[in-house]
VEXKOLLO-318141 format. One record per residue (C-alpha): residue in one letter; x, y, z negated. Coordinates in steps of 0.5 Angstrom, whole numbers, padded with zeros to 4 digits, always signed. Layout:
VEXKOLLO-318141
aXYZ ...
END
This chain:
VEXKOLLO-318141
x-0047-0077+0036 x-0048-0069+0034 x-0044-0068+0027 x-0049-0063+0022 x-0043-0062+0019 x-0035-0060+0017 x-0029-0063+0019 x-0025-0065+0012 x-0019-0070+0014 x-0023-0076+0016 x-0030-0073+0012 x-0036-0069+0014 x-0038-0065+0010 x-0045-0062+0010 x-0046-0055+0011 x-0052-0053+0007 x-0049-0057+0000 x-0042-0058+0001 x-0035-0055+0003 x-0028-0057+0005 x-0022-0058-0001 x-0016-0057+0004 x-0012-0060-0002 x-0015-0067-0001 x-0019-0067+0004 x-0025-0068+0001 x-0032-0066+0001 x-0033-0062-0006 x-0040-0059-0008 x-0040-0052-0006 x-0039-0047-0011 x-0045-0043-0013 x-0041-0035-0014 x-0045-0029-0015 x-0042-0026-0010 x-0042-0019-0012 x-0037-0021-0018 x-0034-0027-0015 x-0031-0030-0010 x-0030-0038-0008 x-0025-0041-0008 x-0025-0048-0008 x-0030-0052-0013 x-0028-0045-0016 x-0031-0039-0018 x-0026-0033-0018 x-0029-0026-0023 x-0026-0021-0018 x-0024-0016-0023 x-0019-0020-0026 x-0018-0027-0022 x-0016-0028-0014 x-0015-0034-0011 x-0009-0039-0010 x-0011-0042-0003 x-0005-0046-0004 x-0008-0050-0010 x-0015-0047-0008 x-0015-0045-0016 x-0017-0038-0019 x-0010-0034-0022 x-0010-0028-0026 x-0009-0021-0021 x-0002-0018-0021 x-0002-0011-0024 x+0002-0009-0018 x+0006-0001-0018 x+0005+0001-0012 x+0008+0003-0008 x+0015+0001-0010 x+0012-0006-0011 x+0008-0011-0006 x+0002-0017-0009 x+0004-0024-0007 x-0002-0029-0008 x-0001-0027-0017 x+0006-0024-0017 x+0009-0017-0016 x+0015-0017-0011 x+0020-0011-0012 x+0020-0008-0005 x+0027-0006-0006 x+0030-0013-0007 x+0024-0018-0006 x+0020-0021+0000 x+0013-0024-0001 x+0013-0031+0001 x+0008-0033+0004 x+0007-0040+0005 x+0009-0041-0003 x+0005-0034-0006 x+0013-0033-0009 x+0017-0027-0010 x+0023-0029-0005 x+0030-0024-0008 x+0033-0021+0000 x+0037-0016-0001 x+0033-0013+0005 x+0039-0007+0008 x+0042-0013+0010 x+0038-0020+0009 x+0031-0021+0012 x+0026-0026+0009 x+0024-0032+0014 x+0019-0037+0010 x+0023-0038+0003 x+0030-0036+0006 x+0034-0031+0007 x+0036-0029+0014 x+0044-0025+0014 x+0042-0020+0019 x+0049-0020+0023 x+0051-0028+0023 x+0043-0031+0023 x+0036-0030+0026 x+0029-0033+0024 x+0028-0040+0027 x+0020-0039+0026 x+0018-0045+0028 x+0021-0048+0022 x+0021-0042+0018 x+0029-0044+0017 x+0035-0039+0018 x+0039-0041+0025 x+0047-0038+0026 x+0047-0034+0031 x+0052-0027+0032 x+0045-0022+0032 x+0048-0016+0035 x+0049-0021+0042 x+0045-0026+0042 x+0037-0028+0041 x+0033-0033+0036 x+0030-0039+0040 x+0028-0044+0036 x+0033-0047+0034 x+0038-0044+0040 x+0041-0037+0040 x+0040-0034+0047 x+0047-0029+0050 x+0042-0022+0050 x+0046-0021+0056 x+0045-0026+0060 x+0039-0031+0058 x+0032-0029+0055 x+0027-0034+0051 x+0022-0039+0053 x+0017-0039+0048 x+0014-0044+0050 x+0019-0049+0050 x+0025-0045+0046 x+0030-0046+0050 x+0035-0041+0054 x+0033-0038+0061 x+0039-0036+0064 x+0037-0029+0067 x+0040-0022+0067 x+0036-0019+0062 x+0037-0012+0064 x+0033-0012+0070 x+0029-0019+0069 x+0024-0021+0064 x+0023-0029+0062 x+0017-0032+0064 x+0017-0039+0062 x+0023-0042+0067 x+0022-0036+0071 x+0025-0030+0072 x+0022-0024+0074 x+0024-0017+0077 x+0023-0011+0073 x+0023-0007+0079 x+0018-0011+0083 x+0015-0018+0079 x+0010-0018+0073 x+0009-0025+0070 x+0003-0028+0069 x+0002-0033+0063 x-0005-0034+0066 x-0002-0038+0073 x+0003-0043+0070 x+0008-0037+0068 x+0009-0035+0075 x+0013-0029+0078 x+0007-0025+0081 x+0009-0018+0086 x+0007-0012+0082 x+0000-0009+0084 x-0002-0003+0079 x-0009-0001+0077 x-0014+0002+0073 x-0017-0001+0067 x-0023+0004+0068 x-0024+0002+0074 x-0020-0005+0077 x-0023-0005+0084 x-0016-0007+0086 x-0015-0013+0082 x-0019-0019+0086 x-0020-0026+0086 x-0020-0028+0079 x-0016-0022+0076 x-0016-0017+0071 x-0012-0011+0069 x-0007-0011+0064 x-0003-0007+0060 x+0004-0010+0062 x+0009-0005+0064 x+0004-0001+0067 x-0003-0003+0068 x-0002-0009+0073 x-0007-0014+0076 x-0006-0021+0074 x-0010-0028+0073 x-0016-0026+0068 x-0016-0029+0061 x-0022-0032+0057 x-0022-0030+0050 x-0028-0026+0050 x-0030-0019+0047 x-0028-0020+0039 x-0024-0026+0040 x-0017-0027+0037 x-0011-0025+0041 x-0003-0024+0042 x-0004-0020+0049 x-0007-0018+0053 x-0007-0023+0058 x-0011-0027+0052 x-0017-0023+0053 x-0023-0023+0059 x-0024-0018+0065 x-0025-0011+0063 x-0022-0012+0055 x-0015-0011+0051 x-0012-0013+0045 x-0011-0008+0040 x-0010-0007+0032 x-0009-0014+0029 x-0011-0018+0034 x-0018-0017+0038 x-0020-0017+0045 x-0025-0010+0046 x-0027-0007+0052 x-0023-0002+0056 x-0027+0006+0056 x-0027+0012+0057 x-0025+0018+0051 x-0028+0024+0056 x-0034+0021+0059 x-0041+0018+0057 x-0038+0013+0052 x-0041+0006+0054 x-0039+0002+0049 x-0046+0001+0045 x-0050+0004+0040 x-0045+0006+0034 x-0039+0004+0037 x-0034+0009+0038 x-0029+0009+0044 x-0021+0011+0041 x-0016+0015+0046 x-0011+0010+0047 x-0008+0017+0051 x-0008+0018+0058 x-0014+0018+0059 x-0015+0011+0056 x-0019+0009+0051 x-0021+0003+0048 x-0028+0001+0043 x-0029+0000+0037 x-0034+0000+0031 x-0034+0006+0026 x-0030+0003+0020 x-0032+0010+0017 x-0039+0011+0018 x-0039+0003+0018 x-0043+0003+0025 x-0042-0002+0031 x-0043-0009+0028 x-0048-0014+0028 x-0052-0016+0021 x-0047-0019+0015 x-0041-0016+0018 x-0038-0011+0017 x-0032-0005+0021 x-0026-0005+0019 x-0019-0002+0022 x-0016-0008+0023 x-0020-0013+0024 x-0025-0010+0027 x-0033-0013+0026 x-0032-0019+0020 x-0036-0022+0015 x-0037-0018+0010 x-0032-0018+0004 x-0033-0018-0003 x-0027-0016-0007 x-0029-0008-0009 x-0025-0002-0009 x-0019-0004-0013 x-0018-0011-0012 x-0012-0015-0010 x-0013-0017-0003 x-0009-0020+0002 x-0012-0017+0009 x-0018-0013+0011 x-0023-0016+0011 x-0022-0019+0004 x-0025-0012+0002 x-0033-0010+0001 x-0036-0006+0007 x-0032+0001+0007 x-0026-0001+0005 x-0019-0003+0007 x-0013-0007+0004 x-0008-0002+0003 x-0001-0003+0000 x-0005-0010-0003 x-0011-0006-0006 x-0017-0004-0003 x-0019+0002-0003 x-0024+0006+0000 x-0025+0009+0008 x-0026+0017+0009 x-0026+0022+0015 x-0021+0027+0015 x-0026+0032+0017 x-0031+0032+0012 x-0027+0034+0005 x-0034+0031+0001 x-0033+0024+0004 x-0031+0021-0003 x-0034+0024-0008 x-0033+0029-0014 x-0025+0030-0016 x-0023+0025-0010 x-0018+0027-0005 x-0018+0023+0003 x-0010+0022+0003 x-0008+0021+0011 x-0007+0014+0012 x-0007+0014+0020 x-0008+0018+0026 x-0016+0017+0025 x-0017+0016+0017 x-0016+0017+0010 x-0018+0014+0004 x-0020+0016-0002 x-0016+0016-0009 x-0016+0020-0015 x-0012+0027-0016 x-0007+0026-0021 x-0004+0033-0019 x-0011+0036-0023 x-0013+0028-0026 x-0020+0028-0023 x-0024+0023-0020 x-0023+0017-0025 x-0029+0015-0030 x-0028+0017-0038 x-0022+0014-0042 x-0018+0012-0035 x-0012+0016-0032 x-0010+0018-0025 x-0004+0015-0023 x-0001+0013-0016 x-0003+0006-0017 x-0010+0008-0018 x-0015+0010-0024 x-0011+0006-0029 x-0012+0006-0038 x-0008+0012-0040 x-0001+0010-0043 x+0002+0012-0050 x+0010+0012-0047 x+0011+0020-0047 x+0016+0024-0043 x+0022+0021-0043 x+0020+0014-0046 x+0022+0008-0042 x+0017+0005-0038 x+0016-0001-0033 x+0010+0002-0029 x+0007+0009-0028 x+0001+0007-0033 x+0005+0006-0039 x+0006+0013-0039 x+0002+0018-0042 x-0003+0022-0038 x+0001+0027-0032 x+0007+0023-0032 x+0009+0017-0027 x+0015+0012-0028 x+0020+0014-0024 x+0027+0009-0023 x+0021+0003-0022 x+0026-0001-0019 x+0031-0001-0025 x+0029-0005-0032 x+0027+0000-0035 x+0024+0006-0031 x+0023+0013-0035 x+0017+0017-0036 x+0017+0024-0032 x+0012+0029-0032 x+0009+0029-0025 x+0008+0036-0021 x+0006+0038-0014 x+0013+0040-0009 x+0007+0045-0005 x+0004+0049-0012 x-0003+0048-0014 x-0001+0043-0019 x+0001+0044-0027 x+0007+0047-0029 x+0013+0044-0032 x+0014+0044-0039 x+0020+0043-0038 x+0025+0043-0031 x+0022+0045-0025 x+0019+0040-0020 x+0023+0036-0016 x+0021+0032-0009 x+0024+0027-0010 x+0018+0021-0012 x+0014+0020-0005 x+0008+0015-0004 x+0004+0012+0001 x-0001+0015+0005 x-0001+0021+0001 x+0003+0028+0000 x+0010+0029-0002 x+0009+0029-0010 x+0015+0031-0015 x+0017+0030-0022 x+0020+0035-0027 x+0027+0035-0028 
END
């Protein structure tokens, strides 16, 4: 029988009028979403202005207005970067003291006695200074490595050989190839861009070096957590995705509007042009991370959780979406925007808060973005940077409560102190050092 369908529990619901409620599994009418201002969720229709989706409960939350970048968005919470963690699994704030602890599932993990047991997201008791998580068995670092596919100790001296399933392979002399059973394999290099040496089956792979082993089957686009995932001639990069090798000094044979990235050393691997949104297929959209996926719908300044949650041309940053530019091109942005450094490849565009340009008529320019001009004046106790009035930022944002100080620019250019002289003490992401008047 040819199913016309989705898999739900042990229903199948058609596609044309139908959607999946993974809470019940049950077939559901689907939502109709303008998808312009709304996103599915479920049965539900989430305004993407001020809702995001729960998809624990497949239900629409109010969005978290989130100070970034001292706080981090988690499903409809604000977690404090300083002593919070974002789970996951629950949308929940989780209390870590992150100097020493580190957030496994809904637990905190004490970085010197414990280790995160990822299969059950629970903490598993070991001395983390000699010895390795596996599953729930601690590894001598010294002696024994993990087999993950199993999560049991493989004796092997891990100075000079790597686990590989219940083998251990020569650093000096073996690769280990997860394609043939997990075996140790004689090491034979060789160039991604032309892999002449690799024969029967084989593909070159970045593993210690450029090596010849047993060639994967994700094709070009697919999902993978190494290269050995991934089909002749391709690699795994950014988030996970299988793309051709190419090279960045010669003709670029990655096709019409695909851009060959310098991996160095003469390598270089393809992908589309999140910039300039060029390379994909209709409906789908470029993105640092994820490369070619449907397009998203949130809007710049939404809440999202990856990037291709976001509108073409944007990507998620610190929780947020927020528009891609070229370094190079100062007029990327627009009027009274600034193209703040992000990676070696980008930026992305905010307003400037050093001159207030570049949001619309009753807002203010904060590090959090283009928000509603606060009435706290300098000195006044504040929560958020936008509590403040216009020029000022909250500072001390991991105390209850902050305090408003007058933002300036370290470098010059920027609005002098009325009070104080500028101090480089106050620093956000993907952009230049700021400073505040005391």
């Amino acid at each position: 029988m040819t199913l016309k369908g989705l898999v739900c529990g042990t229903n199948c619901c058609d596609n044309a009028t139908q959607s999946c409620d993974t809470t019940t599994n049950t077939c559901v009418a689907k939502s109709t979403c303008d998808s312009s201002t709304h996103t599915a969720c479920g049965t539900n229709c989430c305004d993407n202005a001020t809702q995001t989706c729960s998809t624990t409960t497949n239900t629409c939350v109010a969005k978290s207005t989130c100070a970034l970048p001292t706080h981090t968005v988690c499903g409809s919470n604000c977690c404090d970067n300083a002593t919070q963690a974002c789970d996951t699994i629950n949308d929940a704030c989780i209390t870590c003291d992150t100097s020493t602890q580190t957030l496994c599932g809904g637990n905190c993990c004490d970085n010197a006695t414990q280790g995160c047991n990822t299969v059950s997201n629970t903490c598993t008791t070991c001395d983390t200074s000699t010895h390795l998580v596996c599953g729930t068995n601690c590894c001598d670092s010294a002696t024994q490595g993990c087999n993950t596919v199993n999560n049991t100790c493989i004796t092997c001296d891990t100075s000079t050989h790597a686990v590989c399933g219940t083998n251990c392979c020569d650093f000096a002399t073996q690769a280990c190839d997860t394609n043939n059973n997990n075996t140790c394999v004689t090491i034979t290099t060789c160039d991604p861009l032309n892999p002449t040496a690799c024969t029967g089956g084989q593909a070159c792979y970045s593993a210690m070096g450029f090596v010849c082993l047993t060639a994967g089957g994700g094709a070009t686009g697919a999902t993978c957590s190494e290269d050995m995932n991934c089909t002749r001639g391709d690699t795994c990069v950014r988030g996970g995705v299988c793309t051709p090798f190419c090279n960045p000094t010669g003709a670029s044979a990655c096709g019409t509007g695909v851009l060959c990235h310098d991996w160095g050393n003469g390598i270089g691997y393809c992908w589309c042009d999140f910039v300039h949104q060029t390379g994909c297929a209709s409906g789908e959209a470029c993105y640092y991370t994820d490369g070619c996926r449907t397009s998203g719908s949130t809007g710049t300044g939404g809440v999202c959780t990856s990037d291709s949650q976001c509108v073409p041309g944007d990507d998620c940053i610190q929780g947020v979406c927020a528009k891609l530019c070229s370094l190079a091109d100062a007029n990327t942005c627009g009027t009274g925007m600034l193209c703040a450094s992000w990676n070696d490849e980008s930026g992305y565009c905010r307003c400037d808060f050093f001159h207030q340009t570049g949001c619309t008529s009753g807002k203010a320019c904060y590090p959090e973005g283009c928000q509603t001009a606060g009435s706290t004046g300098t000195g006044g106790a504040c929560t958020s940077s936008p509590d403040c009035i216009q020029g000022d930022v909250c500072t001390n944002v991991g105390e209850i409560p902050g305090t408003c100080e007058q933002l300036c620019n370290p470098a010059g250019g920027g609005p002098a102190c009325v009070s104080g002289t500028c101090q480089t003490d106050y620093d956000v992401f993907g952009s230049d050092a700021l400073g505040i008047c005391e």
